[in-house]
C-alpha positions as CSV (number, residue, x, y, z in Angstrom):
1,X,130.1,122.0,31.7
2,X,129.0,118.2,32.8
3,X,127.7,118.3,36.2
4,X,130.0,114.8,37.7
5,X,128.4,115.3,41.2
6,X,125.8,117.2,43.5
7,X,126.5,116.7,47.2
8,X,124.4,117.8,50.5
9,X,126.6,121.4,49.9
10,X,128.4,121.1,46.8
11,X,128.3,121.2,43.1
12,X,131.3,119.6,41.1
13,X,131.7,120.0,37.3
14,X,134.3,118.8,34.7
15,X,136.1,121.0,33.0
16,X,138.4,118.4,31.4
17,X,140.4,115.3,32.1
18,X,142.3,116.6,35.0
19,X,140.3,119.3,36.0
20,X,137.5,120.0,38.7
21,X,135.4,123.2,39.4
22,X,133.8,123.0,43.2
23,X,131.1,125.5,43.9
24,X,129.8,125.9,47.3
25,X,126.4,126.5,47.7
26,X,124.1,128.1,50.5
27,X,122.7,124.9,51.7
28,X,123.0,123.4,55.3
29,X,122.6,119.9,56.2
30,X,122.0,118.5,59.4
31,X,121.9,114.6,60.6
32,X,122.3,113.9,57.0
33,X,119.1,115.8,55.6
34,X,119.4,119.2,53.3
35,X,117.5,121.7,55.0
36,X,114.6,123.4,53.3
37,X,116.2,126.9,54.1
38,X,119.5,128.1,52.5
39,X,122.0,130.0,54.4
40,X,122.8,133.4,53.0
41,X,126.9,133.4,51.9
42,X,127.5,130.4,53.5
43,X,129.4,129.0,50.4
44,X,131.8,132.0,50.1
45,X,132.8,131.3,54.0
46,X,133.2,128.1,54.1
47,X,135.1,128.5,50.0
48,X,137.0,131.1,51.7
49,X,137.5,129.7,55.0
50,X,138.7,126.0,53.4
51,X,141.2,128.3,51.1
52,X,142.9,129.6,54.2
53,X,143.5,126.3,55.8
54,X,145.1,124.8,53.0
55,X,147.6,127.3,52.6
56,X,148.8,126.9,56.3
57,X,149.1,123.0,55.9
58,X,150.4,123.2,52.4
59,X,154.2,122.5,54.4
60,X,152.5,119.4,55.6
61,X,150.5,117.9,52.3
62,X,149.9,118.9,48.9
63,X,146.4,120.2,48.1
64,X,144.3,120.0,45.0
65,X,143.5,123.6,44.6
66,X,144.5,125.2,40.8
67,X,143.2,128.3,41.2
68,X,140.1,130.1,43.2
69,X,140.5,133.4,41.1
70,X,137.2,133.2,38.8
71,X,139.2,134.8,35.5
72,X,141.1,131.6,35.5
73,X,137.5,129.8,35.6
74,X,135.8,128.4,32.2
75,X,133.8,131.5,30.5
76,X,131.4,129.9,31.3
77,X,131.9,130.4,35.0
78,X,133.0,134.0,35.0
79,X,129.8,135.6,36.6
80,X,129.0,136.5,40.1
81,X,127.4,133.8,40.8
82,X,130.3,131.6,40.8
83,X,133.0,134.1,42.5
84,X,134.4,133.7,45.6
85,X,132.4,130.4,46.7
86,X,134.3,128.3,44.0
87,X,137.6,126.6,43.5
88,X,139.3,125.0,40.3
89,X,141.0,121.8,41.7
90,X,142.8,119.0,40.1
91,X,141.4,115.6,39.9
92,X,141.7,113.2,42.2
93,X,141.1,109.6,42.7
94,X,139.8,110.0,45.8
95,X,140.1,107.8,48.9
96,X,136.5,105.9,50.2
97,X,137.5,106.9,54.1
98,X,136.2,109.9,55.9
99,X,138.8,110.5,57.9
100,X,137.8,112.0,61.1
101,X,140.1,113.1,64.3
102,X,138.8,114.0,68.0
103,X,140.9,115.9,70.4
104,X,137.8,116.4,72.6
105,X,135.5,113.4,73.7
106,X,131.9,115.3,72.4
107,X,128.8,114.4,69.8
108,X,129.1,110.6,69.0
109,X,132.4,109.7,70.2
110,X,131.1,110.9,74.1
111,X,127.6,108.9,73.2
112,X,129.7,105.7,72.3
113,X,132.2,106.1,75.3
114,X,129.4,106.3,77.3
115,X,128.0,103.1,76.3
116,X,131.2,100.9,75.9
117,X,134.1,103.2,76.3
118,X,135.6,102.9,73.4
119,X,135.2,105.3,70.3
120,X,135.4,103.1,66.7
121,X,137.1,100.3,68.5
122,X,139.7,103.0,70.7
123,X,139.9,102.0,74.2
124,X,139.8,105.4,76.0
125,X,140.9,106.1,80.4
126,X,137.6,105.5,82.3
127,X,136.2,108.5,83.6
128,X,136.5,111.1,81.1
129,X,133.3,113.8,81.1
130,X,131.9,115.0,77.9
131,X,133.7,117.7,76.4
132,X,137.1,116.8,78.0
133,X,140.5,117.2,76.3
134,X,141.7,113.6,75.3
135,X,145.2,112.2,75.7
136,X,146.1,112.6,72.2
137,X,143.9,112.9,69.2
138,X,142.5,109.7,67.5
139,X,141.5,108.6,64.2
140,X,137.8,107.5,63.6
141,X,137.1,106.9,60.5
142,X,133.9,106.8,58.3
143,X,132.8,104.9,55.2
144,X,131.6,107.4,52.8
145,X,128.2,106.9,52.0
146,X,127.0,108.1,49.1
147,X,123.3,108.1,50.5
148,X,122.2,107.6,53.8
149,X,124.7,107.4,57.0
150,X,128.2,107.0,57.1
151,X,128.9,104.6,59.2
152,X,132.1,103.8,61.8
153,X,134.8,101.7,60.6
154,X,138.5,100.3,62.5
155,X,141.4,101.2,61.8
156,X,142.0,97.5,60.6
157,X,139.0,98.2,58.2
158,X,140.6,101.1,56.7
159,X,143.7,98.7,56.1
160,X,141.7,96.2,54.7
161,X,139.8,98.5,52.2
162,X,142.3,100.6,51.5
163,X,145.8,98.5,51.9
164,X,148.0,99.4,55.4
165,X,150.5,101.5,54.0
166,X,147.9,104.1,52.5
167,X,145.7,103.3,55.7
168,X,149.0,104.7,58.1
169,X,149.6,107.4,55.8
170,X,146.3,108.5,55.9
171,X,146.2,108.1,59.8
172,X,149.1,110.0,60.4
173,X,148.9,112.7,57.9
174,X,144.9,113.4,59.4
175,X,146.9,113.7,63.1
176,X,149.6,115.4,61.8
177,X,147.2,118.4,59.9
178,X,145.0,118.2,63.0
179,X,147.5,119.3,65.1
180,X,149.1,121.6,63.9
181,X,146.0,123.6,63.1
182,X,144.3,123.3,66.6
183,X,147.6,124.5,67.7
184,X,147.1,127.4,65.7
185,X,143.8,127.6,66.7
186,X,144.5,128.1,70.4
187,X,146.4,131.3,69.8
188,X,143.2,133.0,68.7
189,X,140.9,131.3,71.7
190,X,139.5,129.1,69.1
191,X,139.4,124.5,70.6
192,X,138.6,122.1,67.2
193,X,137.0,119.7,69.3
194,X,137.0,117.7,66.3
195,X,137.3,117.5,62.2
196,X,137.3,115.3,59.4
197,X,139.2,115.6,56.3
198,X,139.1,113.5,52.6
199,X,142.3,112.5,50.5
200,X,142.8,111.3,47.3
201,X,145.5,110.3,45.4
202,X,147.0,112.1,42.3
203,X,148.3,110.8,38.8
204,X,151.8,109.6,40.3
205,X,150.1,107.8,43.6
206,X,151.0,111.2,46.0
207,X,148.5,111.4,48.3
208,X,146.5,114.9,48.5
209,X,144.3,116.4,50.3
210,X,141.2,117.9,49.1
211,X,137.0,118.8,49.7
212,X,136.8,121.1,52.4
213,X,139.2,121.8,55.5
214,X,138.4,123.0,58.7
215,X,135.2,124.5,57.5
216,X,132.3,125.1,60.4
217,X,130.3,122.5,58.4
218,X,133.2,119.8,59.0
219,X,134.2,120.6,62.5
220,X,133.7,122.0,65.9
221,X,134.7,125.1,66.9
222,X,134.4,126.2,70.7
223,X,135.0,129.4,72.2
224,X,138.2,128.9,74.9
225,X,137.0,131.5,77.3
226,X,133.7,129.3,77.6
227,X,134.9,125.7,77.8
228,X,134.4,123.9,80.4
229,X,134.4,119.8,81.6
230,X,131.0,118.2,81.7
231,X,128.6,119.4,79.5
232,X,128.2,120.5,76.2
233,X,129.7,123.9,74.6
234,X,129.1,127.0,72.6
235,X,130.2,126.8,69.5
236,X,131.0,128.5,66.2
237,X,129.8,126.0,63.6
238,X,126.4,124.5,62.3
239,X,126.0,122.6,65.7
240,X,123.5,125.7,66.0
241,X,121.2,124.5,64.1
242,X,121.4,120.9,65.2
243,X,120.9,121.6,68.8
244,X,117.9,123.8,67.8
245,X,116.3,121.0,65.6
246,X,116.6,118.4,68.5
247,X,114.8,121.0,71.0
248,X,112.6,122.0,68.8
249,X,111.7,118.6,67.4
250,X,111.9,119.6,63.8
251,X,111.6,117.6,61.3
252,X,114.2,117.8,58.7
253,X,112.1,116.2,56.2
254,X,109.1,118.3,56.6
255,X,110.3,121.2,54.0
256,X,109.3,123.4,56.4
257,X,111.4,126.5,56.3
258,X,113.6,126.9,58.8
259,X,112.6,130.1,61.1
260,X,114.7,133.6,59.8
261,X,116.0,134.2,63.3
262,X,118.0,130.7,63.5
263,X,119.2,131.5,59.8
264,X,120.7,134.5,60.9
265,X,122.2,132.8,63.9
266,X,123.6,130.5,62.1
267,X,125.4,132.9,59.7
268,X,126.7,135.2,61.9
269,X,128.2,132.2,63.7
270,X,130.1,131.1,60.7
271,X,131.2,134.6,59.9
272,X,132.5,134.6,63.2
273,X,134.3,131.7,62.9
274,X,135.6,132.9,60.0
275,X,136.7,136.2,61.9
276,X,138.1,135.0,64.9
277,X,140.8,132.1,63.1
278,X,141.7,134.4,60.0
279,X,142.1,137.9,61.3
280,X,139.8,139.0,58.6
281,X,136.6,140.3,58.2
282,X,134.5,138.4,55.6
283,X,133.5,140.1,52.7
284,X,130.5,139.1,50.1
């Protein structure tokens, strides 16, 4: 199989002209660096936990997924290795937006309001504290990089790159799945502070949604019963790891392995995750 792609978590290989196989791997990546250490069955979760998510918002957007069952993988794909952290897709042309939505003022958006109350160019109310609940949920896009930072774009950017009917489509369809999904979140204690999401388009110009969703790599996760206004929270994803490199003051680039105990941390916290939003227990 031809190797078209190796991201920061993911390998992507052709299997023909229509046809994608995604394999999650173990890495973790933090403030844009892969992390010397790997993270046992972190690819199956966040596989597994991506699989679950598109099937509850598969009434509000078609998603690219074919098949995760590994017999209906290439031969050459049919080991252990592959099952369970792997997905055949459908190709896309996919859209150059990350397309990012905050319900809670936190991480970036909370250092930018701080400096000029506005996140991307969004006026927000003065006086919000960090961690609080905004009015409604807002669209801050991203360019996607394909090294280095992503960086913050407008919504008029978007339009401009990307045209303003596909740029509104996008905008609402990123709300829209938001929604619903930290709606269903609430029900089991779970706030998604925030997420981001990637479309592309298929071969008749629908637009689909694909990569990961709701993933603890691509969102926050707090624990309800321990939120609170005015600081930062606990939380079920790999913000872990980044609060423990800033207090630490480890270097990401150092190839220094990353200490057992925060490994296992980390992995229990996305098995939790995993737990607490689909009922189930994750299996290997």
């Amino acid at each position: 199989m031809k190797k078209v792609s190796s991201g920061k978590v993911r390998e992507i290989y052709e299997v023909d002209d229509d046809k994608l196989l995604l394999v999650v791997s173990d890495r973790i990546s933090a403030f844009d660096y892969i992390l010397p250490s790997l993270v046992p069955n972190k690819g199956k979760i966040l596989n597994q936990i991506s699989e679950f998510w598109f099937h509850h918002i598969k009434d509000i957007i078609p998603n690219h997924i074919i098949s995760t069952d590994i017999k209906d993988f290439p031969e050459e794909f049919q080991t252990e290795e592959f099952e369970g952290r792997s997905m055949l897709v459908k190709k896309l042309k996919m859209i150059p937006v990350e397309c990012i939505v905050r319900g809670y003022i936190t991480g970036s958006g909370w250092k930018s309001y701080q400096e000029s109350g506005t996140v991307c160019g969004i006026k927000l109310p003065e006086g919000l504290q960090e961690s609080e609940k905004l009015p409604e949920p807002i669209f801050t896009p991203t360019t996607k990089a394909a090294e280095g930072h992503d960086e913050n774009i407008s919504f008029d950017e978007v339009c401009k790159l990307i045209g303003k009917d596909l740029a509104e489509e996008l905008r609402n369809k990123t709300i829209e799945i938001y929604s619903k999904c930290a709606e269903y979140a609430a029900t089991k204690g779970v706030i998604i502070a925030d997420t981001k999401f990637e479309f592309g388009v298929d071969e008749n110009g629908k637009l689909v949604i694909g990569d990961e969703v709701l993933t603890p790599d691509s969102s926050r996760f707090w624990p309800a019963s321990d939120y609170q206004v005015g600081r930062s929270q606990k939380s079920f994803d790999k913000q872990y790891i980044r609060d423990w490199i800033k207090s630490t003051g480890y270097n990401p680039e150092s190839g220094t392995p990353i200490p057992d105990e925060v490994i296992n941390t980390t992995v229990n916290k996305y098995k939790e995750a995993y737990k607490v939003l689909t009922g189930r227990d994750f299996k290997a």
